[in-house]
C-alpha positions in Angstrom: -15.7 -26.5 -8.9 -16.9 -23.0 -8.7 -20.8 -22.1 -8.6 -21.3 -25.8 -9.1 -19.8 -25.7 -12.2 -16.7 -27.5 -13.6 -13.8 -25.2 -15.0 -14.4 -26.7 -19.1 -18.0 -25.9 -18.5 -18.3 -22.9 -16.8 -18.5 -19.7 -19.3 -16.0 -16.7 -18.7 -17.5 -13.3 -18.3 -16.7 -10.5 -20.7 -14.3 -8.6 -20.3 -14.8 -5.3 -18.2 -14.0 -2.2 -17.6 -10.9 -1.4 -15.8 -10.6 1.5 -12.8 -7.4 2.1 -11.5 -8.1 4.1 -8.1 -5.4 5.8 -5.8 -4.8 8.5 -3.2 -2.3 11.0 -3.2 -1.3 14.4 -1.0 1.6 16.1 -2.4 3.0 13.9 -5.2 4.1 15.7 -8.0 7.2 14.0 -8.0 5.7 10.3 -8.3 2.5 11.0 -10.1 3.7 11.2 -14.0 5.3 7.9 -13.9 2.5 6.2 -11.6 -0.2 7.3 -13.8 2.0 6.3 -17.2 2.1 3.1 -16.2 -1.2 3.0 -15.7 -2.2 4.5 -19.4 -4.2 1.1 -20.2 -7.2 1.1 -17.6 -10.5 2.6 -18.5 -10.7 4.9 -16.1 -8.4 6.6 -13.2 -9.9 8.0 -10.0 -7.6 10.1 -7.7 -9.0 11.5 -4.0 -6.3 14.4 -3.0 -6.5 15.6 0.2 -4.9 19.0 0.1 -2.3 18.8 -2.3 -0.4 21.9 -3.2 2.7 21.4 -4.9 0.4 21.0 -8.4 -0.9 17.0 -8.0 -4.0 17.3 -8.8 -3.8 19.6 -12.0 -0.7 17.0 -13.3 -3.1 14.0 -13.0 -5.7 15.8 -14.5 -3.5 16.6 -17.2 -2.7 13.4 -17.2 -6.6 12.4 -18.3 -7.6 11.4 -14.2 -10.8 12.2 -12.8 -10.3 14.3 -9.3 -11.4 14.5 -6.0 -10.7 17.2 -3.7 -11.2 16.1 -0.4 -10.4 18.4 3.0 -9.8 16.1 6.0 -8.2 13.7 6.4 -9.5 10.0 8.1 -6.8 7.6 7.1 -5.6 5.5 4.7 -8.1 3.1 4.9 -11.1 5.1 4.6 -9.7 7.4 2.1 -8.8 5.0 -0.1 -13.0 3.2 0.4 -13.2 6.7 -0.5 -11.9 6.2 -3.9 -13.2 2.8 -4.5 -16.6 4.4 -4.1 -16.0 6.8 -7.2 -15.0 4.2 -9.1 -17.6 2.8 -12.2 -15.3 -0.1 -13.5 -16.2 -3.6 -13.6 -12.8 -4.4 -12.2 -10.4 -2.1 -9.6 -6.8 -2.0 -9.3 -5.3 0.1 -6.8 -2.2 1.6 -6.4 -0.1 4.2 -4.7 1.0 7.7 -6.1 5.0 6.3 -5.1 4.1 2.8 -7.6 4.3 1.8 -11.1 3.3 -1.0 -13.1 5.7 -3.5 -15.1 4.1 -4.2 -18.8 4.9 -7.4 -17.7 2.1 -7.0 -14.4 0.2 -5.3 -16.8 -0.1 -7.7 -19.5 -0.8 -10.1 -16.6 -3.6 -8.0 -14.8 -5.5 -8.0 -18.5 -5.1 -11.7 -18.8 -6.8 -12.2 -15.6 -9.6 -9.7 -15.9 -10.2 -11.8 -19.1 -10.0 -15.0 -18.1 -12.6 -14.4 -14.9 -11.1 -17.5 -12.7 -11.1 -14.9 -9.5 -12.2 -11.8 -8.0 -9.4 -10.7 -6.5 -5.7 -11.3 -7.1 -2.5 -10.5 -5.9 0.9 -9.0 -7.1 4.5 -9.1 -6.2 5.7 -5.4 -4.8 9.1 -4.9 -5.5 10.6 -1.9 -2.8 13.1 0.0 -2.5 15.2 1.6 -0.2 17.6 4.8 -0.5 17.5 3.9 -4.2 18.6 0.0 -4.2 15.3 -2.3 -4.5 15.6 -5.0 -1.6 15.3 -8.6 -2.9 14.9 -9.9 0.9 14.2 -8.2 4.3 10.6 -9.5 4.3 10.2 -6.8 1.9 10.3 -9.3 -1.1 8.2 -10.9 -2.5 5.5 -8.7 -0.8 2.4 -10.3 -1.8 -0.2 -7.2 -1.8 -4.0 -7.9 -3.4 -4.7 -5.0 -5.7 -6.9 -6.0 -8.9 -10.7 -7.2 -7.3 -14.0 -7.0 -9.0 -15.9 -4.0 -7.9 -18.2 -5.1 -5.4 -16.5 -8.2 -3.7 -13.4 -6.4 -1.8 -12.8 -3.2 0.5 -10.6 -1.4 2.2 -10.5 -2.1 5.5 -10.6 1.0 8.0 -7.1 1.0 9.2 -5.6 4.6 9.7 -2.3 3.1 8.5 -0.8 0.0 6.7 -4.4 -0.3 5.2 -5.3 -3.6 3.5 -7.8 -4.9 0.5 -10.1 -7.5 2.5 -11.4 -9.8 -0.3 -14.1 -12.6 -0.3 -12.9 -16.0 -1.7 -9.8 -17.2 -3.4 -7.0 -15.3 -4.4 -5.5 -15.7 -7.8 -1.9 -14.6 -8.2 -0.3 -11.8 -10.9 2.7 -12.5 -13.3 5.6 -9.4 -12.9 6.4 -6.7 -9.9 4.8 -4.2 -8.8 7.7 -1.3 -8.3 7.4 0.7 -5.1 9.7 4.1 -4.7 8.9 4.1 -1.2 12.1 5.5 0.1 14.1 7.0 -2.3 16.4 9.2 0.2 17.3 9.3 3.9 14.9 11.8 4.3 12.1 10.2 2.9 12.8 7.7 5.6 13.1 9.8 8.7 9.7 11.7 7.7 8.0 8.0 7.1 9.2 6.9 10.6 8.1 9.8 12.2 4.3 10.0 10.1 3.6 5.8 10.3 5.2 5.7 14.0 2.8 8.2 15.4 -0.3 6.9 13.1 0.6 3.3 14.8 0.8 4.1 18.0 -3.0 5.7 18.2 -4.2 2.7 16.8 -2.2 0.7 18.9 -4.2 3.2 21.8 -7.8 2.7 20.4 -7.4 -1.0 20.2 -6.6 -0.9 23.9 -2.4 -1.8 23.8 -0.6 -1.1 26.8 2.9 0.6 26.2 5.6 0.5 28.0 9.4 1.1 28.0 10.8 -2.5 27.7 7.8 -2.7 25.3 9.6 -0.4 23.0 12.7 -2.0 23.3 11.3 -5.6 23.0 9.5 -5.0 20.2 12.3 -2.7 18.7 14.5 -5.6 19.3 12.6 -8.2 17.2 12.3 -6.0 14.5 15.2 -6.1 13.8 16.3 -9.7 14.5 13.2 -10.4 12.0 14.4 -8.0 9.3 17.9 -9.2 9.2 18.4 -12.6 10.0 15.1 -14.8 9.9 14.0 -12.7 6.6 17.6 -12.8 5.0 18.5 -9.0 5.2 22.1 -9.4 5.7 21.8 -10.5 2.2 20.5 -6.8 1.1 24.3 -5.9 1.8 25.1 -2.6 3.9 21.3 -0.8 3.2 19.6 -4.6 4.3 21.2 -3.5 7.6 20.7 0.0 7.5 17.1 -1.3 6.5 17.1 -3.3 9.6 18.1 -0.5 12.1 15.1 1.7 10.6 12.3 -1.1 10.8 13.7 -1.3 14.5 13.6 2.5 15.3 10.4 2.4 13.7 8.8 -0.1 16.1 10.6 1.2 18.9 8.8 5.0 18.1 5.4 3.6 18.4 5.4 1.8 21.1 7.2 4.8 22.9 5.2 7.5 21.6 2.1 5.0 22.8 3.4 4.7 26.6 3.9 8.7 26.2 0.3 9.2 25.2 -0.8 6.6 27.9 1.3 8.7 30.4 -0.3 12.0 29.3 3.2 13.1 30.0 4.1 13.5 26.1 2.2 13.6 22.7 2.6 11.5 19.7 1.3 14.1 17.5 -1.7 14.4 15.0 -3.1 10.5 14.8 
C-alpha cells in the first residue's frame, strides 16, 4: 500500500524529465566517455572547481551546462551544489571516472516510468589497476543514484559522500562501471587525497587517534578486504587491493594522531 492506495489502483505519474548531475576537477581523461554514456537524460549539470586541463570546455562541447565554482567545501556539499542547479523531474548522479551500461540505462528509464519509488539504487562495478574486482566488498556495491528531485540530498560529508533518501529504495537492472583506479599512481594520489580528507573529519567528529589505532584499524582492513569479503578470490590485485585499503586506513588514523599531537600536519582537509 502506498499513499493508501493499492498497486492496481494507484495511477503512475508521467514520465519526467531526467538531470544527470556530477562534479568534476581535472577530468579530461574520463569526461568524454562519462558524459556519452549519459547522451539520454534531458539535461546535464557539471559544477568544476578549477579545472584546467580543458574539462569544462569538453563537457560543454559535449552539450553540459557549467558551473565554475572557486573553492572548494567537499564532496558532499559540492555535489548539493549541483543537485541545486538541477530543473529535472528526476536526478541521477554520477562521477566524472563512471559510465552507464545501456543495460542501467534502459533500467533507469523503466523505473522513472513506472513511478513505484523515489529513489533507487545501482550495482557499481570497480576497478582496480585495470582488472574490475568481482569481490573485496567492492562488488556488488550498492550506491543510490537515480531520486526524484526534491525527496533525497547529499549529505555534507567532506569525503565518501552519500545520497540520503526518504522511503524505500527500489533497485536498478545492470552495473554501474567505475575507473576509479586505473594505474598505481592513481592509487597512491587517492590514498594520500581520501586519507588526509578522513582523518579531519575523523578530528571534527571528536575521534581520538592513536598509534595502535592506526595499526588496529589498518589491520582489520585488511582482514575485511581479503578474507571475510572474498578478495583472495580477486587473484594477485585482490591482495594488492587488500594491502592498499590497509595502508589507507592506517594513513588516517596516523595523520589524525599527528594533527591531535600538533607535532605533524595531515595537509589541506
Amino acid at each position: 500500500m502506498i499513499g493508501g492506495l493499492s498497486s492496481e489502483s494507484r495511477e503512475a505519474p508521467a514520465p519526467g524529465r531526467l538531470s544527470v548531475v556530477l562534479i568534476t576537477r581535472n577530468e579530461i581523461r574520463n569526461i568524454g566517455a562519462c558524459l556519452r554514456s549519459v547522451a539520454f537524460a534531458d539535461e546535464v549539470v557539471v559544477v568544476d572547481s578549477g579545472s584546467t586541463d580543458g574539462t569544462v570546455e569538453a563537457a560543454r562541447a559535449a552539450g553540459a551546462r557549467v558551473i565554475e565554482t572557486a573553492d572548494w567545501p567537499g564532496f558532499g556539499p559540492q555535489k548539493n551544489r549541483a543537485l541545486d542547479a538541477a530543473t529535472g523531474d528526476w536526478v541521477f548522479s554520477i562521477d566524472a571516472d563512471e559510465q552507464v551500461t545501456p543495460e542501467l540505462a534502459a533500467s533507469l528509464r523503466a523505473a522513472i516510468h513506472s513511478g513505484k519509488h523515489d529513489a533507487w539504487e545501482t550495482n557499481r562495478r570497480s576497478s582496480y589497476c585495470g582488472q574490475y574486482m568481482a569481490h573485496s566488498g567492492w562488488y556488488p556495491d550498492r550506491v543510490v543514484r537515480l531520486f526524484r528531485r526534491g525527496s533525497a540530498r547529499f549529505s555534507d560529508d567532506l569525503v565518501h559522500e552519500r545520497v540520503l533518501a526518504r522511503g524505500p529504495v527500489g533497485r536498478l537492472r545492470g552495473d554501474l562501471l567505475h575507473d576509479s583506479m586505473p594505474h598505481f599512481e592513481s592509487v597512491l594520489t587517492k590514498l594520500d587525497r581520501y586519507s588526509t580528507a578522513g582523518a579531519h573529519a575523523l578530528q571534527r567528529r571528536g575521534v581520538k587517534g592513536s598509534l595502535a589505532k592506526a595499526l588496529g584499524h589498518g589491520g582489520w582492513a585488511f582482514m575485511r578486504t581479503y578474507v571475510l569479503k572474498l578478495g583472495f578470490l580477486d587473484g594477485r590485485l585482490g591482495l594488492a587491493l587488500a594491502i592498499s585499503n590497509a595502508e589507507g586506513t592506517y594513513y588516517r588514523y596516523m595523520k589524525l594522531w599527528l594533527l591531535q599531537r600538533g607535532g605533524g600536519s595531515a595537509g589541506p582537509g
